[in-house]
C-alpha positions in Angstrom: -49.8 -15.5 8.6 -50.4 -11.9 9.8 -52.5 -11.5 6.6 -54.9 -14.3 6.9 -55.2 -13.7 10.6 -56.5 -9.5 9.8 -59.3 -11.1 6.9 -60.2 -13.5 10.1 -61.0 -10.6 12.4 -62.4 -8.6 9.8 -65.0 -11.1 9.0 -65.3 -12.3 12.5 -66.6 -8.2 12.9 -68.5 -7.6 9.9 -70.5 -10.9 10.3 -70.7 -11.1 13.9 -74.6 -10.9 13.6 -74.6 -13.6 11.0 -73.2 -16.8 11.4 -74.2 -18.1 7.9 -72.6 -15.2 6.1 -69.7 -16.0 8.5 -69.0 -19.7 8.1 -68.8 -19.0 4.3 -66.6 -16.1 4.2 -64.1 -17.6 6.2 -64.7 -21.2 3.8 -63.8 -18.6 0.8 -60.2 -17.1 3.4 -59.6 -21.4 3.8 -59.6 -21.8 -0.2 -57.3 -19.0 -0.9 -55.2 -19.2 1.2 -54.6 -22.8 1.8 -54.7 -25.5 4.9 -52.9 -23.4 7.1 -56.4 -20.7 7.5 -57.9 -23.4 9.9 -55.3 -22.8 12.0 -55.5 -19.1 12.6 -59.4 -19.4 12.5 -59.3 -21.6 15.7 -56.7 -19.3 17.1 -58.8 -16.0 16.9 -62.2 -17.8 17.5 -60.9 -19.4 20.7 -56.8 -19.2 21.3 -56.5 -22.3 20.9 -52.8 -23.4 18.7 -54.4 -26.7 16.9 -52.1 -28.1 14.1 -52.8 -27.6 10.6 -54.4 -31.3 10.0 -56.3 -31.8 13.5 -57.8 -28.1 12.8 -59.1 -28.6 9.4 -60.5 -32.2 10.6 -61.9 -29.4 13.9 -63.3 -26.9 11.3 -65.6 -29.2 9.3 -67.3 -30.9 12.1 -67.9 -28.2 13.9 -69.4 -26.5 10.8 -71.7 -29.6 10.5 -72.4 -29.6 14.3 -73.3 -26.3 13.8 -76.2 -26.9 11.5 -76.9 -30.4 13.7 -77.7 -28.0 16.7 -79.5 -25.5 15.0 -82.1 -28.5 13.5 -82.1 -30.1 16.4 -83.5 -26.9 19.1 -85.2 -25.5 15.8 -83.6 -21.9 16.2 -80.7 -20.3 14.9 -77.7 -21.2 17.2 -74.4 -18.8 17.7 -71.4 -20.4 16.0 -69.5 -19.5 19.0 -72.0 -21.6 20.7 -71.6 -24.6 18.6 -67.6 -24.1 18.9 -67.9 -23.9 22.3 -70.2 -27.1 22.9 -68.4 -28.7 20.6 -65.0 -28.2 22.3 -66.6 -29.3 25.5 -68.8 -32.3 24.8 -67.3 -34.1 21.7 -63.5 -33.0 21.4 -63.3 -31.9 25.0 -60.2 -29.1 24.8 -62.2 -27.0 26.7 -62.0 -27.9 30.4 -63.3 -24.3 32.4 -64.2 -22.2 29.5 -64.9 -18.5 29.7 -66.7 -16.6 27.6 -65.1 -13.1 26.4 -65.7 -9.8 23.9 -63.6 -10.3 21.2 -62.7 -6.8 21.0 -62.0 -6.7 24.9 -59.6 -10.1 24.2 -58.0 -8.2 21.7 -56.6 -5.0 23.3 -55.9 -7.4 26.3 -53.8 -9.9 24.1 -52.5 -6.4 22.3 -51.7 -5.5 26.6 -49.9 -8.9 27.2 -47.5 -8.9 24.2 -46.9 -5.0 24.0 -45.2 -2.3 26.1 -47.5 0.6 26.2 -44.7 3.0 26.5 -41.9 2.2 23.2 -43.8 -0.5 21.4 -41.3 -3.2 21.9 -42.8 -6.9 23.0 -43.1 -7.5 26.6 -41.1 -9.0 29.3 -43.8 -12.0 29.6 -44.4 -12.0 25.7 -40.5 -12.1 25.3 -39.7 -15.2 27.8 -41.8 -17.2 25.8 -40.5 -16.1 22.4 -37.1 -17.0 24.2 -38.1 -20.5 25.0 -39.7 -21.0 21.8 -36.3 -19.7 19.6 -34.1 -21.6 21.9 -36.3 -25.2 21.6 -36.3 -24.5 17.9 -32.2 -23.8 17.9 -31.5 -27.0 19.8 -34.1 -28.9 17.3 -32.1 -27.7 14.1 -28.7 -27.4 16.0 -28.4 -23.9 15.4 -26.9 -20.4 17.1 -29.2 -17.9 18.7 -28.2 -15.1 20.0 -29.2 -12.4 23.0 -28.1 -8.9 22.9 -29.0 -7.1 26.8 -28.8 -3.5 26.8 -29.3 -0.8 29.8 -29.0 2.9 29.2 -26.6 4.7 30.8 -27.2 7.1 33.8 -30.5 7.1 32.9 -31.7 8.1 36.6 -29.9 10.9 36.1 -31.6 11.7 33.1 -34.8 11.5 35.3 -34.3 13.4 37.9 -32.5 16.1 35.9 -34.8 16.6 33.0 -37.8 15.0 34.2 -39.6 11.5 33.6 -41.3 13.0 30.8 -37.7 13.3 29.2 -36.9 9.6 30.0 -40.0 8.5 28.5 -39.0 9.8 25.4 -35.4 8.4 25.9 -37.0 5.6 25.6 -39.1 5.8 22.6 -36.6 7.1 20.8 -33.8 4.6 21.8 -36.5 1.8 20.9 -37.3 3.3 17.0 -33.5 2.8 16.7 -33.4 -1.0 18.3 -36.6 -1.4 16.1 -34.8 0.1 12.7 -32.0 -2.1 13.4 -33.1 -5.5 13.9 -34.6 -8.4 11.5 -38.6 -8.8 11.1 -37.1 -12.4 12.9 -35.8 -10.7 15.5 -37.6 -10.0 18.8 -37.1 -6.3 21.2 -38.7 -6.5 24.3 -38.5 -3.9 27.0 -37.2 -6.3 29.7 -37.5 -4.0 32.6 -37.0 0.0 33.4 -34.5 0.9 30.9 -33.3 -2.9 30.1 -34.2 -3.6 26.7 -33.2 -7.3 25.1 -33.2 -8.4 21.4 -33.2 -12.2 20.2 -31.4 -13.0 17.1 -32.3 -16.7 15.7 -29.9 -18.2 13.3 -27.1 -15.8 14.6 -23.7 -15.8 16.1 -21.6 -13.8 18.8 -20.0 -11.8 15.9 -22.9 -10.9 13.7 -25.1 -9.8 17.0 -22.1 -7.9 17.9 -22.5 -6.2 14.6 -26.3 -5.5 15.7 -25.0 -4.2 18.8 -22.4 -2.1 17.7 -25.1 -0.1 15.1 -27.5 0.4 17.9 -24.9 1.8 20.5 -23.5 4.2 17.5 -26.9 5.3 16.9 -28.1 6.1 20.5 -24.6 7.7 21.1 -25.6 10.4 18.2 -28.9 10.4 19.4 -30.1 14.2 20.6 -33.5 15.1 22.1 -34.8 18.5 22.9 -36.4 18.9 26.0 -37.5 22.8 27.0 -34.7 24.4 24.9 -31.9 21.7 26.5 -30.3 19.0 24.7 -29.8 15.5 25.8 -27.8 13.0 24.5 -27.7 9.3 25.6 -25.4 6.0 25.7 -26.0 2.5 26.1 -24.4 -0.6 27.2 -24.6 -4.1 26.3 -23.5 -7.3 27.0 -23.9 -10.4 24.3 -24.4 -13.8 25.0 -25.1 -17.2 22.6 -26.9 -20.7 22.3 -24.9 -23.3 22.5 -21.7 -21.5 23.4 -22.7 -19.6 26.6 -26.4 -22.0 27.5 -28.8 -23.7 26.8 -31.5 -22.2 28.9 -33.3 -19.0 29.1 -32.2 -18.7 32.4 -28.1 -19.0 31.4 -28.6 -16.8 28.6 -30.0 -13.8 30.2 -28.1 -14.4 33.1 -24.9 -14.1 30.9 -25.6 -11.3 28.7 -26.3 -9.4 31.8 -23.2 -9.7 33.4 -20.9 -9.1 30.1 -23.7 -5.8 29.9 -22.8 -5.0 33.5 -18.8 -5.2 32.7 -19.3 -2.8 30.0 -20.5 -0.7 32.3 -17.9 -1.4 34.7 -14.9 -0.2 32.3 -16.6 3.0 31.3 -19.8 2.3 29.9 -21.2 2.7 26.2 -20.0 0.1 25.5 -20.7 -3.6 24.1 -18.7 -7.0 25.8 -18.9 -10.4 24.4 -20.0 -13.0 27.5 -16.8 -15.1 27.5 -17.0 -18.8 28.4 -13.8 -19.0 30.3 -15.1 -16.5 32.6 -12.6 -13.6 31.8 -12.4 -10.3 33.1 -12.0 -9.0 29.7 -12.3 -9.8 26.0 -8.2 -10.0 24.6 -7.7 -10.1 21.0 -4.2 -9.6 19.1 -2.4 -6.5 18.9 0.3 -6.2 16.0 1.1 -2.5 16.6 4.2 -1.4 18.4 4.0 0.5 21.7 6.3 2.6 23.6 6.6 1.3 27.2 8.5 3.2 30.3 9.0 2.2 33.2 8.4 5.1 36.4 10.4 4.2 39.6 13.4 5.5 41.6 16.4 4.2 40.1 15.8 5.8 36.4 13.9 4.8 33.7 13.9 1.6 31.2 12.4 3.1 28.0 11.9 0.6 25.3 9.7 -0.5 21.7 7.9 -3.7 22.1 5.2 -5.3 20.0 2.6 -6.4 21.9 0.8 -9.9 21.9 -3.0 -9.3 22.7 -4.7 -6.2 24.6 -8.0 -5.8 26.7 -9.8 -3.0 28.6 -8.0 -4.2 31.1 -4.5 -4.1 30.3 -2.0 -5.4 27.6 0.5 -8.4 27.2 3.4 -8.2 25.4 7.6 -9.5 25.2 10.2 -7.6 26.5 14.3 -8.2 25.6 14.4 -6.6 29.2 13.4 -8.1 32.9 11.0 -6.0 35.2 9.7 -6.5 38.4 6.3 -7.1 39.5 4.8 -4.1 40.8 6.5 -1.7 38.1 4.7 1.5 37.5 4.8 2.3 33.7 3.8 4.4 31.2 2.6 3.1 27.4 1.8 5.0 24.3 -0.8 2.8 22.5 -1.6 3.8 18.7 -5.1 2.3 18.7 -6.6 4.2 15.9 -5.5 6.5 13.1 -5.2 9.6 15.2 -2.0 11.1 15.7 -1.3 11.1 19.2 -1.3 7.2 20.9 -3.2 6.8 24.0 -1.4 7.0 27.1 -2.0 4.7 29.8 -0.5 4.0 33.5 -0.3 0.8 34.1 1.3 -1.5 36.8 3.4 -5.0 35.9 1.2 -7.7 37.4 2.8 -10.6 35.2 6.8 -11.7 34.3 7.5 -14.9 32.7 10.6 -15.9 31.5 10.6 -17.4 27.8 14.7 -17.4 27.0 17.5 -15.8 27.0 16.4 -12.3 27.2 12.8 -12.5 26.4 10.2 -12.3 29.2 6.3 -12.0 28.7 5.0 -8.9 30.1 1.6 -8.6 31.9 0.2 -5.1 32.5 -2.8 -3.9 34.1 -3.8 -0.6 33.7 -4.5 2.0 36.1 -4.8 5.6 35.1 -7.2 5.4 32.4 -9.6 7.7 31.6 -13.2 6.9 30.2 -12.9 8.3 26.7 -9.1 6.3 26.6 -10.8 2.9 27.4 -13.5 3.6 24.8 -10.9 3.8 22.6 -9.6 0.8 23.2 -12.9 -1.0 23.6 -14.1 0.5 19.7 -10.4 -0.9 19.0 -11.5 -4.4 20.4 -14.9 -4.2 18.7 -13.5 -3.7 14.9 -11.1 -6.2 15.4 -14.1 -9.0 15.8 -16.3 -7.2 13.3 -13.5 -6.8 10.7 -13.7 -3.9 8.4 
């Protein structure tokens, strides 16, 4: 479509003092390259989307009305005159037309869809892509998905290294979004240093995947700016048609508050919306963990295996009761290294599941950024797989 809508323009400019030499180049673009030329014709000639039957039935009486008109006043008459009469007085599309450079239309259509500073689509551009992918998902009963990312401390970025520096934060940051991403898929910049990317055709896990590229590729990211080095992170937040909305509205709404919970447990980071409304995403943990417990009256050390862990905190069954309100220690193995995380943590959860087995609820406490990374690149690999 992009090619037959470049020969359009191109003939539309080297014949724009000849209407004759016009009509028939653009007859020869119609014969190679099929029904669907008349189409784009109409769309550049006057930005109107006419479907592929009504616009060749357009296309051939306007051509004839053409040639009526120019018999008729006994002069040469402008086909963009004939289009425009036409449009007004016999097929009546037209209701307040207004007559504009093609070049000038151009640069501002280029204005309207494009973000003059990284290239990506447009906030206004984007919503209606948005609308468009999700009426076409409903149509065909298929997923869509909406990834929402915000740099991290990017204000800080700003005002230490100057806005020229954050500019280019965000050039860079969008050649990676760009390399990443389908020709399908639509980037937009969605506001400051927001940036959003639909995903037709595509689940929670497979955008996560997307997602999970980007973030790795921003985190190595390193841009010199007068001798000094700065490096970047992003967070993100992940939402889905039908599964979390329906609507534009419930879809962005979503993916910005799973982006804004990735913030909240450290940032750099990428969180799955969750329909039930969780804190956290919890997936299962098979890997046993040293717990002890930190109070007055000793200490209960023990190995348990755990049932499911979050950013949050970690659930597993104990052969021994504990009260709510424990302080305790856990070693974690949640990657290959050799020494297991260590977390605080505090018992928020005992339930009772027989004779000397209880469930164990912990949330977490002490935990240190780089620790809850872990766990949340620990979270991440389990959806992706390896």
């Amino acid at each position: 479509m992009k090619g037959i809508r470049d020969s359009v323009l191109k003939c539309v400019f080297s014949y724009a003092d000849n209407d004759n030499k016009l009509v028939e180049a653009l007859n020869e673009i119609i014969q190679a390259a099929g029904p669907e030329a008349y189409s784009v014709i109409f769309h550049v000639l006057t930005h109107l989307n006419i479907e592929q039957n009504e616009a060749q039935k357009c296309w051939h009486e306007i051509v004839a009305h053409h040639s009526k008109l120019s018999q008729v006043l006994n002069r040469d008459v402008n086909l963009r005159t004939a289009i425009c009469d036409y449009f007004c007085s016999i097929n009546r599309s037209f209701k307040n037309p207004v007559v504009v450079e093609i070049s000038i239309f151009e640069k501002r259509l280029h204005a309207y869809k494009y973000d003059g500073l990284t290239g990506l689509y447009t906030r206004d551009f984007f919503d209606g892509m948005l609308s468009r992918e999700l009426a076409r998902a409903k149509r065909y009963d298929t997923e869509m998905a909406l990834i929402f990312f915000d740099l991290d401390d990017f204000k800080v970025i700003n005002d230490t290294y100057g806005h020229l520096a954050g500019d280019e934060a965000l050039k860079e940051v969008a050649i990676i979004i760009m390399d990443e991403i389908r020709s399908e898929d639509t980037a937009a910049r969605y506001g400051g240093e927001e940036m959003v990317v639909l995903l037709p055709e595509t689940g929670k896990i497979k955008a996560l995947i997307v997602a999970e590229r980007i973030r790795e590729r921003i985190e190595q990211l390193k841009i010199q700016q007068k001798g000094k080095t700065i490096t970047l992170t992003v967070s993100g937040g992940i939402s889905s048609c039908p599964i979390d909305g329906t609507e534009a509205s419930a879809l962005i709404e979503n993916a910005d508050k799973a982006m804004y919970m990735a913030k909240g447990i450290g940032k750099n980071n990428i969180i799955l919306f969750s329909p039930e409304q969780r804190q956290y995403l919890r997936v299962d943990f098979e890997t046993e963990i040293n717990v002890r417990t930190i109070d007055f009256n000793g200490t209960l050390n023990l190995k348990a295996r755990p049932k499911n862990i979050c950013t949050g905190g970690i659930l597993f069954e104990s052969p021994n009761y504990m009260e709510i309100g424990t302080k305790v220690q856990l070693q974690i193995p949640v990657s290959e290294q050799e020494t297991p995380l260590t977390m605080i943590g505090t018992i928020v959860r005992v339930e009772a599941l027989g004779e000397e087995r209880w469930d164990i609820g912990i949330s977490f406490l002490e935990v240190d950024k780089d620790s809850r990374n872990e766990i949340s690149r620990y979270l991440s690999k389990k959806l992706i797989g390896p």
